[in-house]
C-alpha positions in Angstrom: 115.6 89.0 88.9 114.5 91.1 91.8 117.8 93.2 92.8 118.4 97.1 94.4 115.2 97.5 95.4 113.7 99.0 98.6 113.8 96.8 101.6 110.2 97.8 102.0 108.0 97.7 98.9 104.7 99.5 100.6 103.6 103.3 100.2 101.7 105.2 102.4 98.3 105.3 101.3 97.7 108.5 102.4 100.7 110.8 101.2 102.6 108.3 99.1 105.6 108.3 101.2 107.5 105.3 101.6 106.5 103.1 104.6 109.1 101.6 106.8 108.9 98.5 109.6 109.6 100.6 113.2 111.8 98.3 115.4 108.9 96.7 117.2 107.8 95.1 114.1 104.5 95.3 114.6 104.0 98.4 112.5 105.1 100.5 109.2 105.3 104.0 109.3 106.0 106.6 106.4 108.1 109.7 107.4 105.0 111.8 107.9 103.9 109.5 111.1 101.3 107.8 109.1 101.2 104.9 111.0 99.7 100.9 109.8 99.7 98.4 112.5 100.0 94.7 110.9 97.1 92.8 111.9 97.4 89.6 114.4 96.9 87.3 111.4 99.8 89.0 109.8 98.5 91.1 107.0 98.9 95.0 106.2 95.4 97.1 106.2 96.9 99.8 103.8 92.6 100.9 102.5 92.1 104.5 103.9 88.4 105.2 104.8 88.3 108.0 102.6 89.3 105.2 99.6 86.2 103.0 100.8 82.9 102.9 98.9 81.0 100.7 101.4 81.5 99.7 104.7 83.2 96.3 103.6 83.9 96.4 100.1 84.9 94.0 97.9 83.1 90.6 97.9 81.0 89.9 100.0 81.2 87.1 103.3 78.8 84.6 101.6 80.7 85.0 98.4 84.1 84.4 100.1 82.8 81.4 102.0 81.3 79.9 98.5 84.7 80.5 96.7 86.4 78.5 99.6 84.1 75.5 99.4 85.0 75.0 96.2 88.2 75.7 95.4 88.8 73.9 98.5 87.9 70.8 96.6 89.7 70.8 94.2 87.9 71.3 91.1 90.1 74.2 89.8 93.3 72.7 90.9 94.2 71.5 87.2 94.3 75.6 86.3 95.8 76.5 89.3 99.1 74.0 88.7 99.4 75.3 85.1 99.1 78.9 86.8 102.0 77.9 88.8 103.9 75.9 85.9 104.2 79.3 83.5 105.0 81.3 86.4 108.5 78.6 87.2 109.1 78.4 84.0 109.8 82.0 83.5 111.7 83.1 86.5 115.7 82.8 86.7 117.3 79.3 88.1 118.5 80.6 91.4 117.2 83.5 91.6 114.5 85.1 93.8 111.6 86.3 92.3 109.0 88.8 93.9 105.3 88.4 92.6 102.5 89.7 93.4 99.1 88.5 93.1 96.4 91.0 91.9 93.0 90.5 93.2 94.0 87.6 95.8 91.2 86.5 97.8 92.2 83.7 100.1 95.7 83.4 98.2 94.2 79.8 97.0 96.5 80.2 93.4 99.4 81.8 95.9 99.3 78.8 97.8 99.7 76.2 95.0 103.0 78.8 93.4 104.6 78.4 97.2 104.5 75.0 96.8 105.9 74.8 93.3 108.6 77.7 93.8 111.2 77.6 96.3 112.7 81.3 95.6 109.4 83.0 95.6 108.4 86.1 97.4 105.1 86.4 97.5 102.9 89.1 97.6 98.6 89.3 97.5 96.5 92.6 97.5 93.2 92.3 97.9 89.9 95.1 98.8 88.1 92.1 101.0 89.5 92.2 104.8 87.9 89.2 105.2 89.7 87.4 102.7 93.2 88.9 103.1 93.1 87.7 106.5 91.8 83.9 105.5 95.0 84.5 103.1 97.3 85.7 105.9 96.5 83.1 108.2 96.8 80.2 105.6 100.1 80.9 104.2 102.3 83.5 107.0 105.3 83.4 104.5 103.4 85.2 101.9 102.8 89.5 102.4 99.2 90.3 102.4 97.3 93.9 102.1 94.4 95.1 102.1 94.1 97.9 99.6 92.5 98.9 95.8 94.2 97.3 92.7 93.3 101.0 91.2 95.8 102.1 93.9 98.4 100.0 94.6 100.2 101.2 97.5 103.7 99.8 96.4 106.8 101.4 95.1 107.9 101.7 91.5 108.9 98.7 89.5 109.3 96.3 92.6 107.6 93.2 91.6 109.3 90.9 88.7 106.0 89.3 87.8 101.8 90.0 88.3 99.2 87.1 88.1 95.6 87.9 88.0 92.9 85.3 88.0 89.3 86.6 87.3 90.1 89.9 88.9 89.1 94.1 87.7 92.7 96.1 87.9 94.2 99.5 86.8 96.5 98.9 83.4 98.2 101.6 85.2 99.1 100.8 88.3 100.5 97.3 86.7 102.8 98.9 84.5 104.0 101.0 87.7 104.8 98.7 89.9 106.2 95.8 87.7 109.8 96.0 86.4 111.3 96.3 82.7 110.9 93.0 81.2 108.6 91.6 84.2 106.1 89.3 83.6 102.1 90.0 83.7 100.1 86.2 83.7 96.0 86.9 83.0 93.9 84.2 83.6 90.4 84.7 82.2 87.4 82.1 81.4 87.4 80.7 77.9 84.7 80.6 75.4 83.0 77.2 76.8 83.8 78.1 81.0 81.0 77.0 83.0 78.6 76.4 80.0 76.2 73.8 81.9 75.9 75.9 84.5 75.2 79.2 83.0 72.2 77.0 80.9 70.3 77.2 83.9 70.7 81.2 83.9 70.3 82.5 80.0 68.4 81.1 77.1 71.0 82.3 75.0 74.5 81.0 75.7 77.3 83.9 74.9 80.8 82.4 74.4 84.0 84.6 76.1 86.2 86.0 73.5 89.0 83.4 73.0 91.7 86.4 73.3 92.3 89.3 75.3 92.8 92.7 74.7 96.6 93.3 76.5 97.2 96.3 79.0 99.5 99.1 77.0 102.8 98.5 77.5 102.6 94.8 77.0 103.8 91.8 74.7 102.1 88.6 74.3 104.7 85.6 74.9 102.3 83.1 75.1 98.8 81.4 75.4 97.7 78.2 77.2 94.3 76.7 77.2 92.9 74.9 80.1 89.9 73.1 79.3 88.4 69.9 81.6 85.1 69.0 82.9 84.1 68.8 86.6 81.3 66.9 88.1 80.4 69.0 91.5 77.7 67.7 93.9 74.8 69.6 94.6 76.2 71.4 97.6 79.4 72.5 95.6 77.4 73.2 92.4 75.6 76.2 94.9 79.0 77.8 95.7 80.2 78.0 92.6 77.1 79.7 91.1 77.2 81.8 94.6 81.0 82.5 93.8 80.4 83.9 89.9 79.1 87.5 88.6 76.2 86.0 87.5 74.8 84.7 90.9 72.7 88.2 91.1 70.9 86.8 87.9 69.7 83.5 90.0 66.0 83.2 90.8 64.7 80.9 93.4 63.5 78.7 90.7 66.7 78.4 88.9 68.2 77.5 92.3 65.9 74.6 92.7 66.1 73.7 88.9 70.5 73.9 89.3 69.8 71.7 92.4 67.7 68.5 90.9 69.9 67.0 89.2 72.1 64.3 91.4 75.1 64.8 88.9 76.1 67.6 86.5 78.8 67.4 84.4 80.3 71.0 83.6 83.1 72.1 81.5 85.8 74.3 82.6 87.7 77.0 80.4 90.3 79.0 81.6 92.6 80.7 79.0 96.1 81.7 80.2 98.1 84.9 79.2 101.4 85.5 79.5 102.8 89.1 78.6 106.1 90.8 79.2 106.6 94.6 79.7 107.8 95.8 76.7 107.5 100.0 77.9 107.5 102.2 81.0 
């Protein structure tokens, strides 16, 4: 349960100092006169240049605009409400939880725990601008940043619970800023995710390992698998290839070949982790 913490949960990303909300609200500020101005959509832009590797990192606006498309649809809503599920089952009755979502993109999975928990506070981090701002705008409750899951510019042990879907983070930096006995939910695909699709890409099929290797510092509670099969039309079958790590491997020809046929049937896979911390 999320008591006795700071009022504000950001650090500066530039000295580490705490940040605070100056009285106009529109800014935090950390006692060095490092200043952040919230953006108009709402979120925090908390990514020094010097921490940049490329003028907009993270993924790119074609691969944003993909991952909307379909998700948008619905076709990974299933996952998303069993995301949601785990994460109400675990938290206190009446009590407020604080959770922050590693890795958030367009806070699609935040979205669908809003709606499921009433006590939430919500946090995303994500390296894409574009995306934290689609995020922002979408949900306003929730507290969006811009910033690098390898530095998370939050105070120790503030969050009661982490989800990451699909996304790269620090072990580190989640042990840091989750409390004793928080929550860390992994979602990752499972052994048969997206087999159909990825035919069209490799002539030998590799399966995902069914389990995952836990960060240090962390004890399995449990393990859910989410497994279904989605038939997505041509147009959707295009952002979902454009949305996965294995677009890059897409010819022309297997673009064409992914687009004949007028219905695909495709499984989905999604194996769902949920650890506690057991050590600081």
């Amino acid at each position: 349960m999320a008591t006795d913490r700071p009022l504000s949960p950001y650090l500066c990303p530039v000295c580490a100092e705490s940040l605070a909300l100056q009285p106009s609200g529109k800014s935090y500020q950390c006692p060095r006169r490092h200043n952040f101005d919230l953006a108009r959509e709402g979120y925090l832009n908390l990514l020094p240049v010097q921490h940049k590797h490329s003028l907009e990192p993270g993924d790119s606006r074609q691969m944003l605009a993909a991952r909307r498309a379909f998700l948008e649809a619905g076709h990974y809503e299933p996952m998303a409400k069993a995301v949601a599920a785990m994460i109400a089952a675990g938290r206190p009755e009446d009590g407020m939880i604080r959770l922050l979502d590693v890795g958030c993109g367009e806070g699609y999975y935040g979205r669908n725990l809003g709606a499921l928990c009433r006590r939430l506070e919500l946090h995303g981090v994500d390296i894409a601008k574009a995306a934290v701002a689609a995020a922002a705008k979408k949900l306003p409750a929730a507290r969006y940043i811009v910033a690098s899951t390898n530095r998370l510019p939050y105070v120790d042990r503030y969050f009661d619970a982490l989800l990451r879907v699909f996304a790269p983070s620090n072990e580190g930096e989640l042990q840091r800023v989750l409390r004793p006995s928080g929550q860390l939910l992994i979602v990752t695909p499972g052994p048969r995710h997206l087999a159909q699709l990825k035919a069209f890409l490799y002539t030998e099929l590799r399966e995902h390992a069914e389990e995952i290797i836990l960060p240090q510092g962390f004890e399995r509670l449990g393990t859910q698998r989410i497994s279904y099969r989605i038939t997505p039309g041509r147009a959707e079958r295009a952002a979902l290839l454009q949305m996965t790590p294995f677009a890059w491997r897409a010819s022309k020809s297997m673009r064409q070949a992914l687009d004949e046929p007028e219905t695909l049937s495709i499984e989905t896979d999604f194996i769902l982790t949920l650890a506690i911390k057991t050590a600081e």
